[in-house]
N, C-alpha and C positions, 0 to 999 in steps of 0.2 A: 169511826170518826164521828165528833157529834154535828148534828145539826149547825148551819150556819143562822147564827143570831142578828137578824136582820132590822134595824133600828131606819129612823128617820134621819141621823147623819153617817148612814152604812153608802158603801159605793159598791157594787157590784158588778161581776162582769157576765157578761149576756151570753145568750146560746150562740153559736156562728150563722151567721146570717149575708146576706148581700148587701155591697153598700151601694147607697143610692144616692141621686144629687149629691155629691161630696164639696164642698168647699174647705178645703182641709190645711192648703198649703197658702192659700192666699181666701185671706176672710171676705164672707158678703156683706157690703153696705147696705145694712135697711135704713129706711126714715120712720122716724113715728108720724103717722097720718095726721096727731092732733098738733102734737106743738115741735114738728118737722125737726127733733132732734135726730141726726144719722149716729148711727151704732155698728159697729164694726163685730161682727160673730163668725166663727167659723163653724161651718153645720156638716151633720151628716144625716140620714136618713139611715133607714136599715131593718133589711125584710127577711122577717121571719116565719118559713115554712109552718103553715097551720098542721100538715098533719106530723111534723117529726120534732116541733119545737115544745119543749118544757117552760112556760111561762111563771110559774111557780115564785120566782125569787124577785119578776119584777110586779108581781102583782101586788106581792108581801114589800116590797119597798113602798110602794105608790100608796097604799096602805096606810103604813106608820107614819108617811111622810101626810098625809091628809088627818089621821087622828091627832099629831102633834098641832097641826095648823087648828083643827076643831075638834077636842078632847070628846066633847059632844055629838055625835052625829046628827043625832036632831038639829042639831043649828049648820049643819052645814048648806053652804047654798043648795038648790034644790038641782042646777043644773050644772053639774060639773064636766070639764073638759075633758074625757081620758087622754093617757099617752099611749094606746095602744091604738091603732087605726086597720079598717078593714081592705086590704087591698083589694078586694074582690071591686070595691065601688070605686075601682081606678080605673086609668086608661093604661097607663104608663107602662113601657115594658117592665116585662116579670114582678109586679104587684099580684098577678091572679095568683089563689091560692096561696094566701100571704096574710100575717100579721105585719102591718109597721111603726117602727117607734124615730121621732125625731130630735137630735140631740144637737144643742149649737154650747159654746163657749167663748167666750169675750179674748181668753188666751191659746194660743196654737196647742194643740194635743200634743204629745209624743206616739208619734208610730213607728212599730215597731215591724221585723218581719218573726216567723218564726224560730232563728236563729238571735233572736233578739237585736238585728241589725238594722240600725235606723233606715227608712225607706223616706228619701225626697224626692221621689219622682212621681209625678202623676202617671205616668207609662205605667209607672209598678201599681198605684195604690190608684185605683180605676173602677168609674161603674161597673158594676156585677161582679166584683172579685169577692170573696167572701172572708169574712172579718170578726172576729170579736171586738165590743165596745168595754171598755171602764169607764163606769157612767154611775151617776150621783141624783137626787131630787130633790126639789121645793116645792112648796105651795103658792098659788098666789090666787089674789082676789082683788082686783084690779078692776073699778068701774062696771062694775055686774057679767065683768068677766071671771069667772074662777075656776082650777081647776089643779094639774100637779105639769110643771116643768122639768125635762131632763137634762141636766146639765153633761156634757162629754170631757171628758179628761186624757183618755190613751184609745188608742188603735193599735192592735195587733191583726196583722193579715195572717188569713190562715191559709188560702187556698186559690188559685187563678179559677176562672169559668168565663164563660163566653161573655164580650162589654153589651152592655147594653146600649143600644142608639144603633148598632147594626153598622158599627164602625169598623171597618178593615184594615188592615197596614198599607202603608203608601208604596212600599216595594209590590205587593199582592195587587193591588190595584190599577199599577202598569206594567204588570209584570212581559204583557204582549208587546212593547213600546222600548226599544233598541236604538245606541247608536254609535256611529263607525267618525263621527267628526272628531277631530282634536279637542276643541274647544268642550265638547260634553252636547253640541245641542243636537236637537231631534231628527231622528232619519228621516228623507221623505217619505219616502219607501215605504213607509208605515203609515202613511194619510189615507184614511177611507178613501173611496173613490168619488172624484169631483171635490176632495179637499186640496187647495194648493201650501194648505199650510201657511195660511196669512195672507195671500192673493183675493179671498171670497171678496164681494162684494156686500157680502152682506156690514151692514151698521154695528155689529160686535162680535 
């Protein structure tokens, strides 16, 4: 099979990675700082294993996508913004040992699950699940800002893994926590000791 021919309006889809900050199902409102216009984007983030990931075809996009914008290299500005970031210089869960790329779009993605079954639930498509992106790029040179944008278009989930944020299910969480009333509310029985279960004096 030959090589894939990768141009400045090629869309690509990425190694499987984990997704991060997701705003996917409902977009985030940014303002612009200067002339406080809000913009409505829907983001993803998404991290890519340094020692198993093949970067290869987003380098060669970001690429074409910058010789197009500056045929010249020589004129290109001198400080460009990559889309690749080092998760090492993070805090954030699971960035160590991590390339990451951030991808937003003005219109909702299509995701997808592996059986090509649309997924709407944040439950399903969740920090740290791990996901291929179909993602697209431009240039821009904005006010002595310049550098390459990723634009995001589809999500395909590929695989569950533990969420990030160290979040646990609501059943697992009280799983110690029982009750024998009709109505559903909480046994006493089950108040640490010296709690009356709403008697405290304490102010909350």
């Amino acid at each position: 099979m030959a090589d894939e021919v990768i141009t400045a309006k090629s869309r690509i889809i990425t190694e499987p990675g984990r997704l991060s900050f997701p705003s996917l199902f409902k977009p985030e409102i940014k303002k612009d700082a200067k002339t406080g216009v809000e913009t409505a984007w829907y983001c993803a983030s998404l991290l890519l294993p340094k020692a198993t990931t093949d970067l290869g075809k987003l380098r060669t996009l970001a690429e074409a996508v910058l010789s197009e914008r500056w045929p010249d290299a020589g004129k290109r500005p001198k400080k460009l913004r990559s889309v690749l970031h080092d998760g090492d210089a993070e805090t954030w869960d699971g960035y160590a040992g991590c390339w990451f790329i951030r991808t937003k779009s003005k219109m909702q993605p299509g995701i997808i699950d592996c059986r090509k079954q649309a997924i709407t639930s944040e439950s399903v498509l969740y920090p740290g699940c791990w996901v291929r992106l179909l993602i697209g790029a431009y240039a821009y040179d904005t006010e002595g800002n310049a550098g390459v944008t990723l634009s995001l278009y589809h999500v395909l989930k590929v695989k569950d893994d533990e969420p990030f944020g160290n979040r646990i299910d609501a059943v697992d969480a009280f799983a110690g926590f029982t009750t024998d009333a009709p109505d559903g509310s909480e046994d006493p029985k089950n108040y640490p000791a010296g709690d009356k279960g709403g008697d405290s004096d304490l102010p909350f």
